[in-house]
N, C-alpha and C positions, 0 to 999 in steps of 0.2 A: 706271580710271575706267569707269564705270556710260554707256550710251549714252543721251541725254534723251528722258523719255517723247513720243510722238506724238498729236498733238491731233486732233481731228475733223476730215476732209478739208473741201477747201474745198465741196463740192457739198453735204454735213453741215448745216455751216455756214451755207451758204442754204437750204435745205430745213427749217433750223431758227428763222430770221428771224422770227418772228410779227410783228402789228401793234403786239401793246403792248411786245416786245420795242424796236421802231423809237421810239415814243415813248419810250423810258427811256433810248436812246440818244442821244435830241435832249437829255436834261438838261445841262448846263453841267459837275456834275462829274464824270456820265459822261464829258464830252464831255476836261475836262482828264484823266482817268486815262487814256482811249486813247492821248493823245497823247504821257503820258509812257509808255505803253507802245511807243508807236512810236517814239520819240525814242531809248531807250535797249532796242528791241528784245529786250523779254521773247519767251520764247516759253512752249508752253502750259506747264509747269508753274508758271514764275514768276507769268502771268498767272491760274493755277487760285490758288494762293497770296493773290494780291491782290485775289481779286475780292470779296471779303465787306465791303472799304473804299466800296465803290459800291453795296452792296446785290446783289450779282447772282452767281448761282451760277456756278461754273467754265466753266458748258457756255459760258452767256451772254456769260460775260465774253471770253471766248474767240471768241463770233459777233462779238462787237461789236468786237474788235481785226481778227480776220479782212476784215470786211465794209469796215473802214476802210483797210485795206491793200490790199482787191482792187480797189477804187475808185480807187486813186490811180495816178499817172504811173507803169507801169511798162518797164525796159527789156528786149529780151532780148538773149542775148548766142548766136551760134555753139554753145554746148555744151550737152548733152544727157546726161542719164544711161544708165545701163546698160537702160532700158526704153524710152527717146526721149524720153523727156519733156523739157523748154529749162530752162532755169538762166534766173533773171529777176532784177530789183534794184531797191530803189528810193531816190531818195537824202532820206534826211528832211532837216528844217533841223540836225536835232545831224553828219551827215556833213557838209553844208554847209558848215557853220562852220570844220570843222576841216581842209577842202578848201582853204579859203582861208585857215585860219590854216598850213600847207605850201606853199600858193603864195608865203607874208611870206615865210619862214623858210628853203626850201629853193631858191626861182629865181636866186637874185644869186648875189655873190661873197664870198666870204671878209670880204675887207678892208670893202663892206657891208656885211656881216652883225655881225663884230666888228671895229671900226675899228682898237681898237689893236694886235689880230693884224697886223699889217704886215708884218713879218720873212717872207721868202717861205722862212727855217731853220725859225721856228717852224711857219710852214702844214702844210710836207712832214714835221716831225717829231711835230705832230697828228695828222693823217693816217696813218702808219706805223701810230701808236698806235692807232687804230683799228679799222683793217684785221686788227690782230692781233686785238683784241677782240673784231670781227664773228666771226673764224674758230676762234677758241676757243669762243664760246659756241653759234655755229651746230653746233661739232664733240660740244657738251655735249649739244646736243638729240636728239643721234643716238645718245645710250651711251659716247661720250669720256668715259675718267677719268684728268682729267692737272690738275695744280696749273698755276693761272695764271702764276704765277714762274715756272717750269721751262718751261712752254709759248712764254710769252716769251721768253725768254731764247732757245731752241731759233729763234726766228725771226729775232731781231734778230740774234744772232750766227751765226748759218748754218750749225747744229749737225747735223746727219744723224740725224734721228727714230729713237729707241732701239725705238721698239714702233707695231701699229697704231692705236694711240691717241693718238701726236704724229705720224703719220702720217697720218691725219685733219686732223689742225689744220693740217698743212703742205699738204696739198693744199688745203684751203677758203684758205688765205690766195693761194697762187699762183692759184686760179683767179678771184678775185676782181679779182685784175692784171690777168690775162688778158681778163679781161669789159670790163676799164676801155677798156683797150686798144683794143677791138672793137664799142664799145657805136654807134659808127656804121655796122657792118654790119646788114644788115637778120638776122634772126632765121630762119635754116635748120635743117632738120633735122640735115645736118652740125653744124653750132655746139652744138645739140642734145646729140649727141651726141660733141662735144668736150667739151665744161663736165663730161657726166655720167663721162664718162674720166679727166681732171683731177682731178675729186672723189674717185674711187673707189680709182686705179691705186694700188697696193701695200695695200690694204685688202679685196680683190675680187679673184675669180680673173680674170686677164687676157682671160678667155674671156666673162668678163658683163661687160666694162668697154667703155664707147662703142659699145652698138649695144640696142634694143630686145628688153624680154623677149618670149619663145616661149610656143608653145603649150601645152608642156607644162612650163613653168614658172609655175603657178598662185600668185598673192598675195594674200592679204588681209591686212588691218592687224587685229592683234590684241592686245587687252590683257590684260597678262600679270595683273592685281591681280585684275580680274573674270572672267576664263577666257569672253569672248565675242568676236565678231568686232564690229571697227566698222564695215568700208570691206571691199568688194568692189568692185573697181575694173574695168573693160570687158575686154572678153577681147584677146588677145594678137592675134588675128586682126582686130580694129578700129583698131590702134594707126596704124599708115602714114597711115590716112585721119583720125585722130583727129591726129597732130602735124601733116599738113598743114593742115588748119584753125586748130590753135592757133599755128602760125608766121604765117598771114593776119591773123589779127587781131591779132598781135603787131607786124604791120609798116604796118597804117593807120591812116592819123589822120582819118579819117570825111571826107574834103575830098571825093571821088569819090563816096560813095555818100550825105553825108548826113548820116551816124547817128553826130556824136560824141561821143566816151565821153570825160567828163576823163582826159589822160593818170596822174593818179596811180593812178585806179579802173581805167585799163586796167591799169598794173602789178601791182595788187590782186588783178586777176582771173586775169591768167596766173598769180598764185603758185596759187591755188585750181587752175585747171587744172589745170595739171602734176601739183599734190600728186593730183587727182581721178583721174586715166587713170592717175597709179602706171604710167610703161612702164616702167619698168627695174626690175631685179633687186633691187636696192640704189641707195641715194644718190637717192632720190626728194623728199625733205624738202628737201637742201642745195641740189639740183638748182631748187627750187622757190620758195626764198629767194634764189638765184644768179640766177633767172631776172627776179624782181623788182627787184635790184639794178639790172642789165643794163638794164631797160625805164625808171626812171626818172633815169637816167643818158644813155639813149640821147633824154631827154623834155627835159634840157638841166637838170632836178634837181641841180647841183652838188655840192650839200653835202651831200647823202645819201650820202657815203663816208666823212663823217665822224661818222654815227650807227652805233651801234651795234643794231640789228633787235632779233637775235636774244639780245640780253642782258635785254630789258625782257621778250622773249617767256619765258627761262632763271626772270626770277625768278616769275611765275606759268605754269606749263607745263602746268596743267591746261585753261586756258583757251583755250589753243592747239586741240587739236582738240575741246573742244567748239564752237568757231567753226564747225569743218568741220560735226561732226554735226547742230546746230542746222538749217544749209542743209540738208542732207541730207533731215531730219524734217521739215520744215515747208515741203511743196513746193517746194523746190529752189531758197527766195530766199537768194540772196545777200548779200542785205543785213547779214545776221549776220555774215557773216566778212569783210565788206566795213568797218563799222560797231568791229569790233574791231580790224582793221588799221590803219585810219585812226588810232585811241586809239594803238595802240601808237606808231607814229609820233610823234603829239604828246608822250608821252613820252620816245623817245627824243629829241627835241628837247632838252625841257627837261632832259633827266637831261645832255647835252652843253654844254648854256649853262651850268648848274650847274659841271661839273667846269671849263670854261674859264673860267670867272669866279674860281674857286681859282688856276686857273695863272696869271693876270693878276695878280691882288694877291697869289699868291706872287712872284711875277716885278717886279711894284713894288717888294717888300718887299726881295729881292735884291737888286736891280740898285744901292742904294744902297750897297753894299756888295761888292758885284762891278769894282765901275769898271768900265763898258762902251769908257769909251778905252782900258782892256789888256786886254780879252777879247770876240772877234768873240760873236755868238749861238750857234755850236756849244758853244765854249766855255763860257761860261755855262751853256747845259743843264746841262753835263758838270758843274759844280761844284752846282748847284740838288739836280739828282741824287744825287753824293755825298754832300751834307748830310741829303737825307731818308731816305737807306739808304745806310748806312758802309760796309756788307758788297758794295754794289754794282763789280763789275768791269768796263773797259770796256775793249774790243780795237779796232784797225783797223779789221775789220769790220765788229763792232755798231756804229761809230758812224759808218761811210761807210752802211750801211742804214739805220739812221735818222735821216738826214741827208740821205741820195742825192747821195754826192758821192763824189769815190773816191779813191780807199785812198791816194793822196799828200797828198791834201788833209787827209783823217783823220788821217795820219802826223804831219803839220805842227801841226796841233790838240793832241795828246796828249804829244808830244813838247814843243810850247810849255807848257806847263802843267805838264810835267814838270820841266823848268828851270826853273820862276819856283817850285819844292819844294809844289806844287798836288797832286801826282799821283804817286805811284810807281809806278814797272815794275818786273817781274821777267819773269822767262821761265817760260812753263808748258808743258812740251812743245817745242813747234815753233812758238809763240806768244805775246805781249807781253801782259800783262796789267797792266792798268793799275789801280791806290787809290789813294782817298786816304787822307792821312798822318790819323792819330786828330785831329791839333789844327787839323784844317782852316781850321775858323771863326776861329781867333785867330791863321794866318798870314795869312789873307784881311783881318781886320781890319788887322796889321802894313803889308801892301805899301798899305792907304787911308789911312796917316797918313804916307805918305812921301810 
């Protein structure tokens, strides 16, 4: 990808303001085209593009979004780029909206959120699912190439990653535990560089794994399609003082000083961070989506472990760092990448309500036909499952993990189900493998008419 052209600096811009410039501004449908410029944060090219709808040439069109934007509430934030200059933000009514459409959707509980999710089998078995999701697609954005079946399946049944590429997916899914785990410690440079060790270890020489790059390990992000650089990130010798700032801001909540930031735009901003200062060798990206997790989790965000980020980010990944670069070009407002996070979100929201609302009326649709008085909810999974994939296998393991219950309880489950002629075993190895029999569905109907 090509990096977006850069518009007239803001001093430009004012220098370029005339009188009748200012009256053409005061029009009405000047006035609505800035503001869906601002709303939906064009930057200049988009706005060079659209300016001939209002009458006004690229430069203009461009003073008049500018001037509207330098006017308004903005905030800044601790970080600064490679010249000093501050990173700033501002929050229009389209972030607004969807600040508070995250406050509905992601502060309560489960059983709130979807009432007839009850089953605290199915929560944990949501969730599982997830988590694997997060870590597969996070592992995709990094150059993982590994089939979602295979990758799954390597996690649910606790398979020892064949290569560095479900080696990848096996560290983003542990380290993501691990954050859950710790999402009430404050935010250290240790933890820091825990998470980026986690992420990395058997993909990374043990030697760049858990500690900030050097001096003579030089990074820039580079794209490989246009042969340029995007991102020259701060030198190696700024880094100590550069993580100690972004752990302070990671650890208040403006009560002391003042100045607060909604906690989802704080987590927004540490992902920008982190991805911005690039300390480490490798694992800078996952490190940066991990860190995000962490902060909105650590903000009392519950249900943000049961979205998937990095899969809404997987199906358009162009967009992704154009976000960064937008901020970058256009004096260092964050609102762009602020503005795109926030959307993602909201979709992964809705892309979540979607697939749970299939599980639900598939799970209606079942359950009449499961008898719930001879089959606990693990159960049921297991049989829902087999019906939608015959070829599906299920062990002790995979189904104590995605269950989180252990391995007697699992026993008892597959074992029950085996007996009532639900499920076949064989032995594979040093292991119980468990199918079902081809006529599933017409012994299942059998034991509901008895």
């Amino acid at each position: 990808m090509r990096r977006p052209k850069k518009g007239p600096s803001a001093a430009a811009v004012m220098y370029g303001f005339t009188t009748d410039l200012l009256v053409k501004f005061a029009e009405v449908p000047v006035q609505e085209w800035v503001e869906q410029a601002n709303s939906e944060m064009w930057n200049w090219e988009e706005c060079s593009f659209r300016a001939h709808k209002v009458g006004l040439t690229p430069d203009d069109a461009w003073r008049c979004v500018k001037f509207s934007r330098n006017t308004g509430v903005r905030q800044l934030i601790p970080l600064h780029d490679t010249k000093g200059r501050p990173f700033q933000f501002q929050i229009p009514p389209s972030v607004q909206r969807l600040l508070h459409f995250i406050d509905i959707h992601l502060g309560g509980s489960v059983q709130a959120a979807w009432p007839e999710l009850t089953s605290e089998d199915d929560q944990r078995r949501y969730l599982i699912s997830s988590l694997c999701e997060e870590a597969i697609a996070s592992s995709e954005l990094e150059g993982a190439v590994v089939t979602r079946k295979e990758a799954k399946e390597m996690l649910m049944k606790k398979k020892k990653p064949q290569n560095a590429h479900e080696r990848m997916v096996m560290n983003n899914y542990r380290t993501i535990q691990m954050l859950n785990q710790r999402r009430d410690e404050p935010l250290t440079a240790d933890l820091l560089m825990e998470t980026q060790r986690q992420l990395t270890q058997g993909t990374l020489e043990d030697e760049a794994c858990g500690r900030l790059r050097r001096e003579d390990e030089k990074i820039t992000v580079w794209d490989d399609e246009d042969h340029q650089i995007l991102h020259e990130p701060p030198l190696a010798s700024e880094l100590p003082d550069r993580v100690k700032q972004l752990c302070a801001f990671a650890n208040t909540d403006g009560q002391k000083d003042g100045k607060f930031i909604h906690p989802v735009i704080r987590a927004v901003l540490l992902h920008f961070w982190l991805a911005y200062d690039h300390p480490f060798v490798d694992g800078n990206g996952r490190t940066a989506r991990a860190l995000f997790y962490w902060s909105m989790l650590r903000h009392r965000y519950w249900l943000i472990e049961y979205l998937t980020i990095s899969s809404i980010i997987l199906k358009q990944p162009k967009q992704y760092p154009t976000a960064f670069l937008n901020t970058e070009q256009d004096d260092n407002d964050l609102t762009y990448f602020l503005l795109y996070h926030v959307e993602v979100i909201e979709r992964s929201i809705a892309a979540f309500h979607e697939y749970l609302s299939g599980k639900i009326a598939e799970k209606r649709r079942l359950t009449r036909v499961l008898l719930p008085a001879l089959f606990n909810d693990r159960q049921r999974a297991i049989l829902i499952a087999a019906q939608k994939d015959p070829d599906t296998f299920f062990t002790y393991e995979s189904h104590a993990t995605a269950h989180q219950v252990t391995l007697a309880t699992a026993r008892t489950d597959l074992l029950g189900l085996e007996k009532k002629g639900l499920l076949v075993g064989n032995r594979v190895g040093r292991r119980f493998h468990f199918v079902a029999p081809p006529n599933l569905v017409d012994r299942l109907r059998k034991i509901s008419k008895k």
